[in-house]
C-alpha positions in Angstrom: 196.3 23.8 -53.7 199.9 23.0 -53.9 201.6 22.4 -50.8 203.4 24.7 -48.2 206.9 24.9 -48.1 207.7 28.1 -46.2 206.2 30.1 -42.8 206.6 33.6 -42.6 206.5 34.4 -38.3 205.0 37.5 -37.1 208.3 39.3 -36.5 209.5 38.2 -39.9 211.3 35.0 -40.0 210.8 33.0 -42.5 210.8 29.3 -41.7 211.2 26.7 -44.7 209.2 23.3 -44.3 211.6 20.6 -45.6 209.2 17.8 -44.3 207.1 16.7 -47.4 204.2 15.1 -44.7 203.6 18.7 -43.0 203.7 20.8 -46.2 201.0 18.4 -47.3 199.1 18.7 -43.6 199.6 22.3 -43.5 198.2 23.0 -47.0 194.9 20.4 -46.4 191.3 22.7 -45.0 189.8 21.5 -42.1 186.7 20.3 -42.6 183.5 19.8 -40.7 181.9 16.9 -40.9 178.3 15.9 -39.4 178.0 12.4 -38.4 176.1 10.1 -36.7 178.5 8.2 -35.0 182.3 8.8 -35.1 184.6 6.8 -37.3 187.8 4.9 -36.2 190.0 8.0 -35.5 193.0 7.2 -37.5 195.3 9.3 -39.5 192.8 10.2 -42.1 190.5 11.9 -39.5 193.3 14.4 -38.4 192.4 17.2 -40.4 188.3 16.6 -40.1 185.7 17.9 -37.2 183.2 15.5 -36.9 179.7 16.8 -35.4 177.8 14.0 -33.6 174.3 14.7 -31.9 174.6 14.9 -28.4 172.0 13.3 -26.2 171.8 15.8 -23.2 171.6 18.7 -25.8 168.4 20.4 -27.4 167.4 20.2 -30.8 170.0 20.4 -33.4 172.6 20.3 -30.3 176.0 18.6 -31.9 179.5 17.6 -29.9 182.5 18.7 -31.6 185.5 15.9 -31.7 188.8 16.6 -33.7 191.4 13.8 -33.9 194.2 13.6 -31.4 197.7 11.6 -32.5 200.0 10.5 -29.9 203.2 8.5 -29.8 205.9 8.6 -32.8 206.4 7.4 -36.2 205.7 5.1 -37.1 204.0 3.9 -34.4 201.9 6.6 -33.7 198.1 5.7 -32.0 194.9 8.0 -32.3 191.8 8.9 -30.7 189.1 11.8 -30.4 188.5 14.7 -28.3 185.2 16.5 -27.4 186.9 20.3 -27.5 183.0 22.0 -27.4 178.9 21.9 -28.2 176.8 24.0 -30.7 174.2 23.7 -27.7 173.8 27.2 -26.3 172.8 27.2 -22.0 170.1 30.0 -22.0 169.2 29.1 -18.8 168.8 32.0 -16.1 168.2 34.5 -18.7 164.7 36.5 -19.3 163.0 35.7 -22.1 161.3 38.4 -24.0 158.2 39.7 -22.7 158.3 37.4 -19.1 157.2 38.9 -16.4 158.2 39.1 -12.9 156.7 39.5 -9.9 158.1 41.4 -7.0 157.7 43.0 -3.3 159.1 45.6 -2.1 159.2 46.6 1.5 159.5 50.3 3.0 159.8 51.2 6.4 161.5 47.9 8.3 162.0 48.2 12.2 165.4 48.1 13.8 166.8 44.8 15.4 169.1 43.9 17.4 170.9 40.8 18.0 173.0 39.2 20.8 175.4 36.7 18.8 176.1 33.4 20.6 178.8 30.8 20.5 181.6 29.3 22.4 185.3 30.9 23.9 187.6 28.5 23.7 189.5 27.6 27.1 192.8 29.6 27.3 196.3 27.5 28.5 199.2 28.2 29.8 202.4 27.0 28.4 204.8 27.6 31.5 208.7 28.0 31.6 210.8 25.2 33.5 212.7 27.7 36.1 215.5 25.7 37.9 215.3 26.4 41.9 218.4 26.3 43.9 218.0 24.8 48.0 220.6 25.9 50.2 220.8 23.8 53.9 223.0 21.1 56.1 221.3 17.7 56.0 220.8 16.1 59.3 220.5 12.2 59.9 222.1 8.8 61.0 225.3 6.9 59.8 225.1 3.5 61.2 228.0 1.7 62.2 229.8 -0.9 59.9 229.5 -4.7 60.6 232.8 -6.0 61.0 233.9 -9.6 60.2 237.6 -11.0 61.2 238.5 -14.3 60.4 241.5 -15.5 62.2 244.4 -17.4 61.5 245.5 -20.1 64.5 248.0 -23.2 65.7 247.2 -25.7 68.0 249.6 -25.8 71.5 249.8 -28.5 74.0 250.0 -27.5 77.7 250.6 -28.9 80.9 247.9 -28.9 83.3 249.4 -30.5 86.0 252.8 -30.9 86.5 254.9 -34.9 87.0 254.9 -36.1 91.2 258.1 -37.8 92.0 257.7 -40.7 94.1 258.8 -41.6 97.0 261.3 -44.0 99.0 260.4 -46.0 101.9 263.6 -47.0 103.8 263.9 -50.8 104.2 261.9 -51.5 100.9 263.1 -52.5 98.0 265.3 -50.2 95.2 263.6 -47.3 94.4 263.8 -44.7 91.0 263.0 -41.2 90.1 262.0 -40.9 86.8 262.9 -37.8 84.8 260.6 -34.3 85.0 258.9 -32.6 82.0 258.8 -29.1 82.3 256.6 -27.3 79.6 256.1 -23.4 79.5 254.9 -20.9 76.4 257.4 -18.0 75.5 255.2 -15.3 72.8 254.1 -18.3 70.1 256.1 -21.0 71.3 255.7 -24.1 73.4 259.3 -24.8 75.1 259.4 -28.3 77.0 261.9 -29.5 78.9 263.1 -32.5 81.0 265.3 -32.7 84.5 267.4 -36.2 84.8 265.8 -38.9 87.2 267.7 -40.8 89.8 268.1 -44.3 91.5 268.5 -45.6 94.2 268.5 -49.2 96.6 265.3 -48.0 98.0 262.0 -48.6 96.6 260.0 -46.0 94.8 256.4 -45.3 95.5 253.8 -44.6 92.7 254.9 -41.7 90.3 252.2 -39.9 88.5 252.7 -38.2 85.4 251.2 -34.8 84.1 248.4 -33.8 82.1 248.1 -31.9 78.6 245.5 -29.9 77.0 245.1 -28.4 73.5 244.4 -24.4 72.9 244.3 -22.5 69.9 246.2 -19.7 69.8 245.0 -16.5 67.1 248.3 -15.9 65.7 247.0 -13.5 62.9 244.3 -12.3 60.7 243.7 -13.7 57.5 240.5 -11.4 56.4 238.8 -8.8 57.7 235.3 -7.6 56.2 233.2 -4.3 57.3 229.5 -3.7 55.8 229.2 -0.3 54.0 227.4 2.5 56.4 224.4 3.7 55.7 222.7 6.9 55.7 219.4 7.9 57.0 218.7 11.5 56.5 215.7 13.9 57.8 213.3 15.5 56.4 213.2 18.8 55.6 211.3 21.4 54.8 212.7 23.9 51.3 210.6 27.1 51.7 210.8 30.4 48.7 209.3 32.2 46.3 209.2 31.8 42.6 207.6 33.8 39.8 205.9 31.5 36.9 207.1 32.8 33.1 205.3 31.8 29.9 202.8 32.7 27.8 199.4 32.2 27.8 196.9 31.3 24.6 194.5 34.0 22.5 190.7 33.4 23.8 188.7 32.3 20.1 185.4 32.9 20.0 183.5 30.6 18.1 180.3 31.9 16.6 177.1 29.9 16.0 174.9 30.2 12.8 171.5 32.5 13.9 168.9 33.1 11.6 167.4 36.9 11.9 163.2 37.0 11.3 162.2 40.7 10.6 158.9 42.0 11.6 156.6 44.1 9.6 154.5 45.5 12.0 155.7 48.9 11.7 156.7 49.1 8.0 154.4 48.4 4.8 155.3 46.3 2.0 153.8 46.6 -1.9 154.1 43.9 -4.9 153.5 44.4 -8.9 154.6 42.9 -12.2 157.3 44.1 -14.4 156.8 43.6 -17.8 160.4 43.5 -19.7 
């Protein structure tokens, strides 16, 4: 047969085959071949069926391969495919002349059933509904701590003022020795002195005054109070609200039941067909 160098399509096209390797594929017959084992699929299977005997089959049962190529040129690859059986499945069909065997029942009772199962709990999915509280709170503020530190001087005063002394006529020369005077004006300490005298008398004992240191607060170099606190009451919000959502479908869940029917009031008859 010489090869094919032209398809005509079915709505008239005419398609020209300038490969020389499918002219020659498309002009070779496939042909069936019945084996007992297949061959090393390669390129000269391709246009071959092979039929092997198939083990699960019946008599005379074969599996039909055909070669499948893969890849490109020229490295293409090759292997088989089972695309169907000459086994035939018969099973479930009568054979000729079998015969079967059946009842048939007349006159079955009424029933009733009460189906049983579960209803599944329904929930409540609930809206968040902001509530607004009117009132005065009442409590306690307590009173801040206060801390002062001070600034201060030292002073000197007098505690006793200076004694003269005194002359005793006759005796010996006698002095009076000068007087301190101290006194504090607002801040400050102003001392002062009055002139002493002599004379040809002599002086009795002179005593003369005290001093003692005071602090005086002349200012305040820091002064800390504790923050207050708050202590409030309780109190009691009272008012009425009205819940929004939805609530689920009840599902009822049904369990399997297996119905018996009594023949005590209907009549049942059996026989062969013969087909």
């Amino acid at each position: 047969m010489a090869d094919i160098s032209s398809i005509t399509l079915p709505d008239g096209t005419v398609v020209y085959l300038k490969d020389s390797e499918a002219r020659a594929m498309l002009s070779k017959h496939l042909e069936l071949k019945v084996v007992d084992t297949l061959p090393e699929a390669s390129a000269d299977t391709l246009n071959a069926m092979y039929l092997v005997p198939e083990a699960s089959g019946g008599e005379d049962t074969k599996a039909e391969y055909i070669t499948i190529r893969e890849g490109t040129s020229p490295d293409f690859t090759y292997r088989f495919e089972k695309i169907g059986s000459t086994g035939v499945v018969l099973s479930g069909y009568s054979k000729t002349g079998h015969t079967h065997a059946y009842t048939r029942v007349t006159g079955v009772p009424a029933h009733s059933y009460t189906p049983a199962g579960t209803i599944g709990v329904q929930t409540f999915t609930g809206t968040e509904t902001d509530i607004s509280v009117t009132g005065t709170p009442e409590g306690t503020v307590s009173k801040p701590a206060i801390t002062v530190t001070p600034t201060t001087v030292t002073k000197y005063v007098a505690s006793s003022a200076a004694a003269g002394g005194s002359v005793t006529a006759g005796s010996a020369a006698a002095c009076t020795l000068p007087k301190l005077t101290m006194s504090v004006s607002g801040e400050s300490l102003v001392i002062s002195w009055s002139n002493g005298s002599f004379t040809a008398n002599s002086p009795t004992k002179v005593s003369l005054p005290s001093f003692t240191a005071q602090t005086i607060v002349t200012g305040a170099a820091a002064a800390l109070a504790s923050t207050p606190t708050f202590t409030g009451k309780s109190m009691t919000s009272t008012g009425k609200t009205t819940p929004s959502g939805s609530i689920s479908k009840a599902v009822f869940t049904g369990a399997a039941a297996t119905l018996g029917h009594s023949l005590t009031t209907g009549s049942a008859t059996t026989g062969t067909n013969n087909q």
